[in-house]
C-alpha positions as CSV (number, residue, x, y, z in Angstrom):
1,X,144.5,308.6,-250.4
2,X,141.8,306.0,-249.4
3,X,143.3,302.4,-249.2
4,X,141.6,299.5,-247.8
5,X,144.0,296.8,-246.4
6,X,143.0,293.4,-246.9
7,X,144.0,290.2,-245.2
8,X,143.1,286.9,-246.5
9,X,145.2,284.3,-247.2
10,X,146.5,282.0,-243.9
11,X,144.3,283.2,-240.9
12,X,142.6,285.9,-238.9
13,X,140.8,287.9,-241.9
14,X,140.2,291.6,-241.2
15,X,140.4,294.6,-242.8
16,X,141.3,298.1,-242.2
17,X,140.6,301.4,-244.1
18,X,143.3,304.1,-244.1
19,X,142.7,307.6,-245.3
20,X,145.1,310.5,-245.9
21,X,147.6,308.5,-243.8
22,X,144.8,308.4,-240.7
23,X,144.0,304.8,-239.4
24,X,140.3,305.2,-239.1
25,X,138.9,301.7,-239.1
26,X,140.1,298.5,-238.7
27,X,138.1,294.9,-238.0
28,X,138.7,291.7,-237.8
29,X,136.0,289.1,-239.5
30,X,135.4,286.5,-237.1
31,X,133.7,289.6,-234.8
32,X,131.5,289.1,-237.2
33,X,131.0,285.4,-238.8
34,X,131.7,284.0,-235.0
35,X,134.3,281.5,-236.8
36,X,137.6,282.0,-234.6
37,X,140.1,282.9,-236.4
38,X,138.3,282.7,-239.5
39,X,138.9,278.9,-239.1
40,X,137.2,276.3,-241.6
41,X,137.4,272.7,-242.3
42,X,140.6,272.2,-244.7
43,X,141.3,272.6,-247.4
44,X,139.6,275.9,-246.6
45,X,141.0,276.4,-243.4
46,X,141.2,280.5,-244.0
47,X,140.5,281.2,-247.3
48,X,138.1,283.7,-246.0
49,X,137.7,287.2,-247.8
50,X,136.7,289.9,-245.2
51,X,133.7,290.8,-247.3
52,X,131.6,291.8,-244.3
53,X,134.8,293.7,-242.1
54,X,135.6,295.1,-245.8
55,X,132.4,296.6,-245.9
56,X,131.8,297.7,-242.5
57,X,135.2,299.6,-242.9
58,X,134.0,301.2,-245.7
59,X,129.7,302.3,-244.5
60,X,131.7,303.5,-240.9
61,X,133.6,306.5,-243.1
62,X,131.0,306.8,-245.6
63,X,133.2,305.8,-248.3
64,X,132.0,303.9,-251.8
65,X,134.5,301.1,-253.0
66,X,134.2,303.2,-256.3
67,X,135.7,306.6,-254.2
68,X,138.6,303.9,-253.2
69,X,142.6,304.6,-254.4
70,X,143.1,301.5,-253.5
71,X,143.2,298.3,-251.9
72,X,146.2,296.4,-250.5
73,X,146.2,292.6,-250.5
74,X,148.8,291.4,-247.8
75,X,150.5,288.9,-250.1
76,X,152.1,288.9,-253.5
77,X,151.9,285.3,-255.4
78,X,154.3,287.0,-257.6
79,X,157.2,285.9,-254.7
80,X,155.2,282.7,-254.3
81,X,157.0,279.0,-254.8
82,X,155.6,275.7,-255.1
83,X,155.6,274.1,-251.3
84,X,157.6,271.4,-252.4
85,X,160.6,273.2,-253.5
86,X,160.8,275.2,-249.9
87,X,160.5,272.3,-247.8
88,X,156.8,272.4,-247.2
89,X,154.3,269.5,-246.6
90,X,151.3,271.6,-247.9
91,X,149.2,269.8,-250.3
92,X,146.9,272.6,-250.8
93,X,149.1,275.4,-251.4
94,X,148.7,275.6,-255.4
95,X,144.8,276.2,-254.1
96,X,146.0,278.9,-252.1
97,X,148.2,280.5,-255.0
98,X,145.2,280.4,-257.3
99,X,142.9,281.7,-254.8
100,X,145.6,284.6,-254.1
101,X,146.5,285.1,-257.8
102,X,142.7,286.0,-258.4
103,X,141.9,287.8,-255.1
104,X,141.4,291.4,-257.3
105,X,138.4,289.7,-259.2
106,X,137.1,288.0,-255.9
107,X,137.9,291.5,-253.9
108,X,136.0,293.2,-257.1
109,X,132.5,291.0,-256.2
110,X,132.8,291.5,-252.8
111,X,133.1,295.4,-253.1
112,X,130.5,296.3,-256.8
113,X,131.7,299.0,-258.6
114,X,135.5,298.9,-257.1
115,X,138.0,298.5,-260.2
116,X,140.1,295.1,-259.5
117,X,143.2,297.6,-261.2
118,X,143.0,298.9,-258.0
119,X,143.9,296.3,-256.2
120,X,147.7,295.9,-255.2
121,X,150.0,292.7,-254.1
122,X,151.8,293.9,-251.0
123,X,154.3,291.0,-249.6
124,X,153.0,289.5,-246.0
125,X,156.4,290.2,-244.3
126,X,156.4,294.1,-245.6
127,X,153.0,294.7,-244.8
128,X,153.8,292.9,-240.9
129,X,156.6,295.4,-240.5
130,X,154.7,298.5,-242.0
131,X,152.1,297.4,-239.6
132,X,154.2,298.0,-236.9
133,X,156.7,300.6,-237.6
134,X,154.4,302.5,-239.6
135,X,151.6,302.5,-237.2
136,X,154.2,302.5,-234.4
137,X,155.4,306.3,-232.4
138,X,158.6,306.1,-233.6
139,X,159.4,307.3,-237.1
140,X,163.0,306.1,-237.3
141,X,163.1,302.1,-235.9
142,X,164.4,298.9,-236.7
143,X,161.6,296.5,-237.2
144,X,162.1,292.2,-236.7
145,X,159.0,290.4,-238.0
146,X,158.7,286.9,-237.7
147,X,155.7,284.3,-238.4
148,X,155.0,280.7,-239.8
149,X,155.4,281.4,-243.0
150,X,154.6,284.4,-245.9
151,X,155.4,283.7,-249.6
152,X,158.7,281.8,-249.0
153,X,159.9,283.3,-246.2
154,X,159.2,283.4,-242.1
155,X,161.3,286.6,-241.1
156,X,162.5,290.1,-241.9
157,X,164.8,292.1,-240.4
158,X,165.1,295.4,-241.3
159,X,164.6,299.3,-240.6
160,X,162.4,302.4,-241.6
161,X,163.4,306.0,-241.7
162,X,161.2,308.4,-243.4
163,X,158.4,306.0,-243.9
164,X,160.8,304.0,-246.5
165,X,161.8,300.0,-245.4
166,X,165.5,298.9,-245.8
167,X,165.7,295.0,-245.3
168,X,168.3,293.8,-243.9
169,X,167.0,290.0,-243.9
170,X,165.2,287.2,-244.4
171,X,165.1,283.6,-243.6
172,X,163.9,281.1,-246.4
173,X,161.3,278.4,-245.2
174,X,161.2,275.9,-244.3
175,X,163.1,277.4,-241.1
176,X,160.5,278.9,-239.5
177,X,160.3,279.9,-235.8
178,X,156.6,280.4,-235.9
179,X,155.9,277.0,-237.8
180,X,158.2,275.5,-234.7
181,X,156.1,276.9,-232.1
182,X,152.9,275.7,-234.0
183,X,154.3,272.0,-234.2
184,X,154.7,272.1,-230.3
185,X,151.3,273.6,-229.9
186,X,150.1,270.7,-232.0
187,X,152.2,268.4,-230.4
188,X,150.9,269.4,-226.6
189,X,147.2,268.8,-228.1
190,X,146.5,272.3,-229.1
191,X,145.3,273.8,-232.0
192,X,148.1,275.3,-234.4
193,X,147.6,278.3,-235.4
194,X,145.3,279.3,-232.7
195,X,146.5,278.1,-229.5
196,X,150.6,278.7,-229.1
197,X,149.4,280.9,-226.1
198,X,148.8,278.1,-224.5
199,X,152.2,276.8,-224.4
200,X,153.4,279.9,-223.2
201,X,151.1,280.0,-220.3
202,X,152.1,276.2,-219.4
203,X,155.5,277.4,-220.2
204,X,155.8,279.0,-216.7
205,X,154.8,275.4,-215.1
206,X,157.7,273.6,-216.4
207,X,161.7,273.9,-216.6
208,X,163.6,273.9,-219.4
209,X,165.3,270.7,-219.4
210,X,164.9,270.0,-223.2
211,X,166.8,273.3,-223.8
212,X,169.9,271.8,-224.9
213,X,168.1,269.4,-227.5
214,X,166.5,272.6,-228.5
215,X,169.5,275.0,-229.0
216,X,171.3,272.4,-231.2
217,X,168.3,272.4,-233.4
218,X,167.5,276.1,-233.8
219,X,170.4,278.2,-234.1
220,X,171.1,281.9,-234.8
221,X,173.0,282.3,-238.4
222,X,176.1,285.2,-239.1
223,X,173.5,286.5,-242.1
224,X,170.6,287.6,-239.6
225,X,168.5,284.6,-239.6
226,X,168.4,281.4,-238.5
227,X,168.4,277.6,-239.2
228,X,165.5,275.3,-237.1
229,X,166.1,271.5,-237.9
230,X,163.2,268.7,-237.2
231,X,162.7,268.1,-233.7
232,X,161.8,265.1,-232.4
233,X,158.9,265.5,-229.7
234,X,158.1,262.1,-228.8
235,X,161.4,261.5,-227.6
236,X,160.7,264.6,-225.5
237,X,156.9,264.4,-224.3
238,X,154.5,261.8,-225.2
239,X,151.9,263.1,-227.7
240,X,148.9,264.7,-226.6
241,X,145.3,264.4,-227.9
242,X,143.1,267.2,-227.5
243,X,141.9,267.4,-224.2
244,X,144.7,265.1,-222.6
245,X,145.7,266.3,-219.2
246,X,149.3,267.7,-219.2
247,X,152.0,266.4,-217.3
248,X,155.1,267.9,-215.8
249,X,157.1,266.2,-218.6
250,X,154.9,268.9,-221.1
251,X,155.2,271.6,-218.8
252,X,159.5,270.9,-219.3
253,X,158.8,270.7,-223.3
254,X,157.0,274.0,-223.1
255,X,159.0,275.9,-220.9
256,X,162.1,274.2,-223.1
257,X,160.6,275.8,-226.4
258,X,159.9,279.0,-224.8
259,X,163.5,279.6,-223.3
260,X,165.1,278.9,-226.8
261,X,163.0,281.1,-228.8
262,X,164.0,284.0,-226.2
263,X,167.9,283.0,-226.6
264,X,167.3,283.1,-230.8
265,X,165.3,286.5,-230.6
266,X,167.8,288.0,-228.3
267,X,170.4,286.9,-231.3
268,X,168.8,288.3,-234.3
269,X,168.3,291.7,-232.5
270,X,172.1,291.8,-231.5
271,X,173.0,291.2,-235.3
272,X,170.0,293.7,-236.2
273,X,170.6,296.8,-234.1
274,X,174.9,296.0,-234.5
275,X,173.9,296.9,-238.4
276,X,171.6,300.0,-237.7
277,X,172.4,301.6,-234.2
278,X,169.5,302.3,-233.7
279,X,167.7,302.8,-230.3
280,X,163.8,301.6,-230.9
281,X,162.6,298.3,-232.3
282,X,158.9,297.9,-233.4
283,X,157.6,294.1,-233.3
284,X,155.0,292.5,-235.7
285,X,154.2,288.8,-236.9
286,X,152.5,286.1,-234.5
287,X,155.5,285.7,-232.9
288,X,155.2,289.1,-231.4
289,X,152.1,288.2,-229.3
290,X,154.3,286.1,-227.0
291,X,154.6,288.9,-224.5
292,X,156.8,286.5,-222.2
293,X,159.6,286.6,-225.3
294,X,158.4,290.3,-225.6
295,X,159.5,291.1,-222.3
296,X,162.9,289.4,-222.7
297,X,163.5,291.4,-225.5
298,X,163.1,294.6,-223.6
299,X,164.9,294.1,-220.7
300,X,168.0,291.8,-222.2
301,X,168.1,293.1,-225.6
302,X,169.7,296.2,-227.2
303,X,167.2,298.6,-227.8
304,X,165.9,301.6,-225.6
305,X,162.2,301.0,-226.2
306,X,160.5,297.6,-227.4
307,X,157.1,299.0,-229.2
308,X,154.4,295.6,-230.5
309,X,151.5,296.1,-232.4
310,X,148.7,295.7,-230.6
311,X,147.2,293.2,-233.6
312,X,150.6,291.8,-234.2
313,X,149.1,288.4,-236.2
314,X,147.8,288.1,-239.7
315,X,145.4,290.0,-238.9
316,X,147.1,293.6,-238.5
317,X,148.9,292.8,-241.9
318,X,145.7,294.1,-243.4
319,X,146.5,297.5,-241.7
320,X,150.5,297.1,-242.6
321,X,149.2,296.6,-246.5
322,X,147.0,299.8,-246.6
323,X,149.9,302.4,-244.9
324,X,152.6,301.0,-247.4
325,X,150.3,301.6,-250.3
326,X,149.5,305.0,-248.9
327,X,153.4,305.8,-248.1
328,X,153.9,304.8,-251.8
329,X,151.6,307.1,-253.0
330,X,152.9,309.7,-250.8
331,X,150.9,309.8,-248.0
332,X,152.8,310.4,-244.8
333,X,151.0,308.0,-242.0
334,X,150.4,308.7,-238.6
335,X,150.5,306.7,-235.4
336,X,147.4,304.4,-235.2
337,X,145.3,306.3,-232.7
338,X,144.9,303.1,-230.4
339,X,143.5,299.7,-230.8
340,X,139.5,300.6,-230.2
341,X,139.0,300.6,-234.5
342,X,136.1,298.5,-234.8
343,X,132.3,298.7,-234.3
344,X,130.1,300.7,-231.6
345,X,126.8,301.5,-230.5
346,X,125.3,304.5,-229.7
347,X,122.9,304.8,-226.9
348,X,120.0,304.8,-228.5
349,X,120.7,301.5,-230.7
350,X,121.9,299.6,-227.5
351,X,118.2,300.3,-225.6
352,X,116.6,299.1,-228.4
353,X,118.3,295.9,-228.1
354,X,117.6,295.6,-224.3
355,X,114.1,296.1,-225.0
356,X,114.2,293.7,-228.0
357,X,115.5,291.5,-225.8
358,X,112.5,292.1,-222.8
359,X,115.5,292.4,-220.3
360,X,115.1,294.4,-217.2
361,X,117.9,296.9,-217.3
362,X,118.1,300.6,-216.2
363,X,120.1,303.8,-216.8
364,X,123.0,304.6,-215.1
365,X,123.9,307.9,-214.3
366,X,127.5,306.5,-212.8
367,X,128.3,303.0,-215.1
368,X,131.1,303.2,-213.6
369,X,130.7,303.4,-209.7
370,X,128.0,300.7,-210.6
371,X,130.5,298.5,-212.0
372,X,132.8,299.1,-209.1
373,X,130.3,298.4,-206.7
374,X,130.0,295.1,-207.7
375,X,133.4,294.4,-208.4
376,X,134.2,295.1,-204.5
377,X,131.4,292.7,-203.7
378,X,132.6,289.8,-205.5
379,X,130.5,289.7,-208.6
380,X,131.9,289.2,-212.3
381,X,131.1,291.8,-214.4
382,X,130.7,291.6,-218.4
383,X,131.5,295.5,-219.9
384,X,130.6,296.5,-223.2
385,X,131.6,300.0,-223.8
386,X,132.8,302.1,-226.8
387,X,134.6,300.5,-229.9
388,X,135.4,297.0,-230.0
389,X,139.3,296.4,-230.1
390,X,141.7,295.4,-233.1
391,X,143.5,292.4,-232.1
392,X,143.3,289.5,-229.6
393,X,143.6,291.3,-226.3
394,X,140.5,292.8,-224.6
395,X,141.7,296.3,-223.7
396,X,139.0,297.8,-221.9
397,X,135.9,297.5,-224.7
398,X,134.8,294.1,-224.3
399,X,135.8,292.7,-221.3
400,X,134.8,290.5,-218.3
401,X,135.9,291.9,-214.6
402,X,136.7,290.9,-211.4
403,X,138.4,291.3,-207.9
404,X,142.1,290.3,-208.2
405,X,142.2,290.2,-204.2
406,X,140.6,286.5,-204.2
407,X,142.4,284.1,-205.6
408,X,139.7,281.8,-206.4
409,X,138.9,284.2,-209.0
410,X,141.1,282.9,-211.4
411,X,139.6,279.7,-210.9
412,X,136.5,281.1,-211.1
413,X,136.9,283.3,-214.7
414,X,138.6,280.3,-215.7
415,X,135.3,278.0,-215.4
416,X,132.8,281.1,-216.9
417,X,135.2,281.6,-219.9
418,X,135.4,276.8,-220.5
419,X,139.0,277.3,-220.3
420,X,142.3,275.5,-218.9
421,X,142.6,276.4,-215.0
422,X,146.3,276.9,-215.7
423,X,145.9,279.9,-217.9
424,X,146.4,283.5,-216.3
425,X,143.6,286.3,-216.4
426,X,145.7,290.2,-216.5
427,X,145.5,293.2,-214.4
428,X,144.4,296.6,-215.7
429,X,145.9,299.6,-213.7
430,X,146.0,303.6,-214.2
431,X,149.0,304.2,-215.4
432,X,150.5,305.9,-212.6
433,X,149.8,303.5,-210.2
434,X,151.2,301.0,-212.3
435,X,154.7,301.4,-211.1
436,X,154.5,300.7,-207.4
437,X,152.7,297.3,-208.5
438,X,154.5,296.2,-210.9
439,X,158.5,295.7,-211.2
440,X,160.4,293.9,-214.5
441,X,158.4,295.2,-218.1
442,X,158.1,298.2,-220.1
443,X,156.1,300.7,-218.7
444,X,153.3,302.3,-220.0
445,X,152.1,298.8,-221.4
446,X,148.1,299.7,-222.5
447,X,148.4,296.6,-225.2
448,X,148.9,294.4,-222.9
449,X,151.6,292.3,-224.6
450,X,154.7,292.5,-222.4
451,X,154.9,290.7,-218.9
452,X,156.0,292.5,-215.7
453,X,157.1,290.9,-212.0
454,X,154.4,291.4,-209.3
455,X,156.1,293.9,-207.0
456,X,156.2,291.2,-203.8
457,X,154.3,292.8,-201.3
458,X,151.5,292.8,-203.7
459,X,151.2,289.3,-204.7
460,X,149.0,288.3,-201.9
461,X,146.4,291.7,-202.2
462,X,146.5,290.5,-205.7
463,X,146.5,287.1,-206.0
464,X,144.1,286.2,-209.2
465,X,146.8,287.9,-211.5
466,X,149.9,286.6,-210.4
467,X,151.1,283.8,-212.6
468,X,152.5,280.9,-211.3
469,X,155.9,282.0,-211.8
470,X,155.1,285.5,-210.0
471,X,154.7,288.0,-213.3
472,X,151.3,289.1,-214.8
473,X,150.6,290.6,-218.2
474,X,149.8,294.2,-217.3
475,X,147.0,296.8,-219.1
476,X,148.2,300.7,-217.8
477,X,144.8,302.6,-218.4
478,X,145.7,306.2,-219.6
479,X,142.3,308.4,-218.1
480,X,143.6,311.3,-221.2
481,X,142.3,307.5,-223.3
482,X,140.2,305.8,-221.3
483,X,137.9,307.9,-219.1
484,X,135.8,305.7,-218.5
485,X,137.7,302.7,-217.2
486,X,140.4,305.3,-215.7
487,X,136.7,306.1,-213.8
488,X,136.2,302.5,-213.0
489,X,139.3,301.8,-211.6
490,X,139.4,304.8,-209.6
491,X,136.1,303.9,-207.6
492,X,137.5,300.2,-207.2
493,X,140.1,301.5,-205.2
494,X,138.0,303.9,-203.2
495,X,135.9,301.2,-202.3
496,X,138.8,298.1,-201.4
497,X,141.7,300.3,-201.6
498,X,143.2,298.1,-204.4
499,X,144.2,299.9,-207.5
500,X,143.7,296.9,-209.6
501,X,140.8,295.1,-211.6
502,X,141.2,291.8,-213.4
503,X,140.6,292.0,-217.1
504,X,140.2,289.3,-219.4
505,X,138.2,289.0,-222.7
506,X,134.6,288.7,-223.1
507,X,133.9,285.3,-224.7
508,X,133.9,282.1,-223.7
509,X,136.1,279.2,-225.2
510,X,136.5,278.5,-228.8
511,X,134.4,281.6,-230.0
512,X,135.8,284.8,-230.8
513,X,135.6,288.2,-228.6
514,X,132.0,290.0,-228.4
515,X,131.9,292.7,-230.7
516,X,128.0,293.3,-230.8
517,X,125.6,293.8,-228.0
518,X,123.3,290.6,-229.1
519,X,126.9,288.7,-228.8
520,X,127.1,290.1,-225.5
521,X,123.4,289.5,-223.9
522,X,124.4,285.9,-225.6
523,X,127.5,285.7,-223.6
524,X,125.9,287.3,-220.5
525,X,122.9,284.5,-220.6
526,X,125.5,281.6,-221.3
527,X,127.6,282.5,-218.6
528,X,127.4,282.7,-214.8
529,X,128.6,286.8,-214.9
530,X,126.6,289.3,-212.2
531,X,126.2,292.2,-214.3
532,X,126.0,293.4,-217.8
533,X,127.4,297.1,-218.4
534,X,126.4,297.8,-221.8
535,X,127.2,301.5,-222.4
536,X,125.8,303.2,-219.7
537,X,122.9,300.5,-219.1
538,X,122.9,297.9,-216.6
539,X,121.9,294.3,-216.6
540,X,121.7,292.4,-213.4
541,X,121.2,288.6,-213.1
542,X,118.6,288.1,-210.5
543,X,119.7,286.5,-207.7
C-alpha cells in the first residue's frame, strides 16, 4: 500500500509517506514555511495542513496523489466532545472540529486528483502509539502515550503483538499530564506548547520543594491512569512575563513539576507491564521528549529496554497514522530506517547555490578532517550534510559544532543560537566510545532523548556538555549509519584526543531547524559560526 500520514490539527504539521510497510519519507512543515511549530496567531494557532511537506513526500518517491491507497488523518472528530463537557476552557474548539470534520475535502485541494474517500480518521492517541511501537525494533511491546490532549483523552496505555493494539487505558481530560506541564511552561514565561523543554533544563537548577503540593494534586489511579487537580502557581512562584529573569524560587517550581511527573510515570508503567509482562516499552506523545523523565523510566522502571520515537510530538503522529492504515490493510511495517526522512541536496544543486550566492567556498576532498580541523582550533562550525532529520533533535544533518573541552562554549553556542545561558548543548560520540564517557542512560542512545551521568573524570575534559547537575543528553554515532560524522569524530580525537564533539541544532531562537541550504547560508550570515560544511563544500568566514 501507499499511505500518506497527515498531521494537522493541534501543532507541529508534517507528513510522512509509507509504502509497502517501508517508512520512506517523512517532513515536518515548518522546515518549510519557517513558522515554528507551525505556530499562528489564534484562533489559528495550528490549523495548518502540510500542503507543502504532503507534497514533497509525495515528488521524493515519484508518487501521484491519484496512485495513493490512502491517507491517514491523525484524529477522528467522530470520538470528539464539545470542550465544555470535558473540562476544557477552549473557545475555539467547535472551529477545530469543523476544520477536522472536513479535512478530506481540504486534504483533496491540497493533493488534485486524490479521492477525499480515501482519506481515513485515525485517533491521535492510536496513531502516537503506532508511531512508536510500529516504527519501533521491537515487534512485541507495551506502548504508554501521553500528551495535552487528543479527542477527549491525554493517555493510552496499552500493548502491540503482531502489528495489532490492545488498550489497556485511557485517561479522560481534563487530567492531562501534558496540559500540566504546559501550564507551568506558561506559568515560568514560556511559550506552551513550544517551550516545556525549557522547564526541564531549569529543572536541574532547582529542588523540589513544591513536590509535596504536587503529589497531592496529581496522583496515580488503580485503573492505569491518573487524576491532576488545579494547581495553584502563584502561591508557589510569582508569575513570569516573557523574558523575566528566573529566580531560584522558579528553579524549585520546575525541578518540583519534574520530580512528580517521574514518580506518576514510574506508576502507570508498574500498573502497565504488572498487566502484560512484558519486557520492552516503546514511548510516544510530547511527553516522551522529556529525556530527563525518559531516563527515569529506564533505569527505575520495569522494563528491559525503554525505546522513544525520535519525533515523539504531534508531529510523528502523521507517521503513526499512515503504518496503522497500512497494518489494517495488511501491510506488515518495518522499523523506520532512522530519523534522516526529509529533504537533501545533491552535489551539484548545493554548488549552484554557493555560486548563486557569490560565496567563496571550495571542494573538499576530506569534509571531514576539515571540519575537525577547526573544531580543535576553537571555531564553531555549521554542518549541512545528507537528509534533514524527522523531529526536534539535530542528529548529525543540520547541526552547529564545537569543542566540548572549553567551557565557555556553552556560553558561547548559547549567544550564536539567542538563547537562555542556562540551557545545555549535547555530546555526540561513536558509539563504542560512548561507554567509558558516559555512566547512568540507555546505551546506544543515537536519538538523543535519554540523559546519562558524565563518567567523573570526564567532566572537566568535557566541560560544555555537562549540565549543571552533572548528566548530558548523549548522541552514540553508529559509523555502519553515519560515516560521515563517525569520520568526523574520529579525526577530532586524533587531533585533541577527545572523543567527543558538541552538537546542537542549527538555528537560532524562535525559528525552526535549517532544512535547505539557502536556510543555512541565512543562518551562517546571521550568526557568528567559523565555517559552513555544506556537503562536501566549505565556507569560511574571513577573518
Amino acid at each position: 500500500m501507499k499511505v500518506l500520514g497527515i498531521n494537522a490539527l493541534f501543532h507541529d504539521p508534517a507528513a510522512a509517506l509509507v509504502v509497502n510497510g517501508v517508512t520512506v519519507a517523512a517532513l515536518e512543515e515548518e522546515r518549510l514555511t519557517r513558522r515554528k511549530h507551525g505556530h499562528r496567531p489564534v484562533p489559528f494557532a495550528a490549523w495548518e495542513l502540510p500542503e507543502l511537506a504532503a507534497r514533497w513526500c509525495l515528488e521524493s518517491a515519484g508518487i501521484e496523489p491519484a496512485d495513493l491507497d490512502a491517507v491517514a488523518y491523525s484524529y477522528d472528530p467522530a470520538l470528539a466532545e464539545p470542550s465544555d463537557q470535558l473540562g476544557l476552557d477552549d473557545p475555539w474548539d467547535h472551529l477545530r472540529q469543523t476544520y477536522a470534520r472536513r479535512a478530506p475535502g481540504f486534504i483533496a485541494s491540497a493533493l488534485p486528483g486524490l479521492d477525499p474517500e480515501r482519506v481515513h480518521f485515525v485517533p491521535h492517541h492510536v496513531a502516537h502509539a503506532a508511531s512508536a511501537a510500529l516504527a519501533g525494533p521491537a515487534a512485541d511491546t507495551d506502548v504508554l502515550v501521553l500528551d495535552g490532549r487528543g479527542e477527549c483523552a491525554s493517555h493510552l496505555a496499552g500493548h502491540y503483538a503482531d502489528g495489532q493494539l490492545k488498550t489497556l487505558a485511557t485517561q479522560r481530560l481534563p487530567h492531562s499530564l501534558g496540559l500540566l506541564y504546559e501550564d507551568v511552561t506558561q506559568h515560568l514565561g514560556f511559550l506552551r506548547s513550544s517551550d516545556e523543554y525549557k522547564v526541564m533544563a531549569l529543572a536541574s537548577y532547582g529542588t523540589p520543594t513544591f513536590a509535596d503540593v504536587l503529589r497531592r494534586a496529581v496522583t496515580a489511579a488503580p485503573d492505569g491512569g491518573f487524576r491532576t487537580e488545579p494547581v495553584e502557581w502563584d502561591a508557589l512562584a510569582p508569575r513570569l512575563r516573557p523574558g523575566d529573569p528566573w529566580t531560584q524560587q522558579h528553579a524549585d517550581l520546575a525541578a518540583s513539576v519534574q520530580v512528580r511527573l517521574e514518580e506518576v510515570l514510574l506508576e502507570l508503567v508498574g500498573w502497565l507491564q504488572d498487566r502484560t509482562g512484558a519486557r520492552q516499552l516503546a514511548l510516544a506523545g510530547g511527553v516522551a521528549l522529556n529525556c530527563v523523565a525518559n531516563s527515569r523510566l529506564h533505569a527505575d522502571g520495569p522494563y528491559d529496554d525503554v525505546w522513544v520515537q525520535p519525533a515523539a510530538g504531534d508531529a510523528g503522529t502523521a507517521l503513526g497514522a499512515a503504518l496503522t492504515v497500512a497494518t489494517d490493510g495488511g501491510d506488515r511495517c518495518a522499523p523506520m530506517p532512522g530519523a534522516d526522512l526529509g529533504r537533501s541536496w545533491d552535489d551539484d544543486d548545493l554548488e549552484t547555490v554557493l555560486r548563486t550566492a557569490r560565496l567563496p567556498y571550495e571542494r573538499s576532498g576530506d569534509v571531514a578532517g576539515a571540519v575537525a580541523s577547526v573544531l580543535a582550533a576553537d571555531g564553531i562550525v555549521a554542518w549541512f550534510q545528507g537528509r534533514s532529520e524527522y523531529g526536534p533533535r539535530a542528529l548529525g544533518h543540520r547541526s552547529l559544532l564545537a569543542h566540548p573541552g572549553r567551557a565557555e562554549n556553552l556560553e558561547r553556542l548559547n549567544d550564536v543560537k539567542g538563547r537562555e545561558q542556562f540551557r545545555p548543548v549535547a555530546p555526540m560520540v561513536r558509539v563504542e566510545r560512548a561507554a567509558e564517557i558516559f555512566g547512568r542512560g540507555p546505551l546506544p542512545s543515537p536519538y538523543m532523548l535519554f540523559v546519562h551521568d558524565v563518567n567523573p573524570e570526564w567532566r572537566q575534559r568535557i566541560p560544555a556538555v555537562v549540565h549543571v547537575d552533572g548528566t548530558a543528553r548523549v548522541q552514540t554515532v553508529d559509523a555502519a549509519q553515519e560515516p560521515l560524522v563517525a569520520r568526523m569524530l574520529e579525526a577530532f580525537e586524533s587531533l585533541t584526543g577527545v572523543p567527543v564533539v558538541v552538537n546542537t541544532s542549527l538555528n537560532t531562537a524562535g525559528r525552526p531547524m535549517v532544512d535547505s541550504p539557502r536556510d543555512a547560508l541565512e543562518c551562517f550570515g546571521s550568526a557568528p559560526v567559523d565555517l559552513l560544511a555544506l556537503g562536501p563544500f566549505v565556507v569560511r568566514r574571513p577573518r
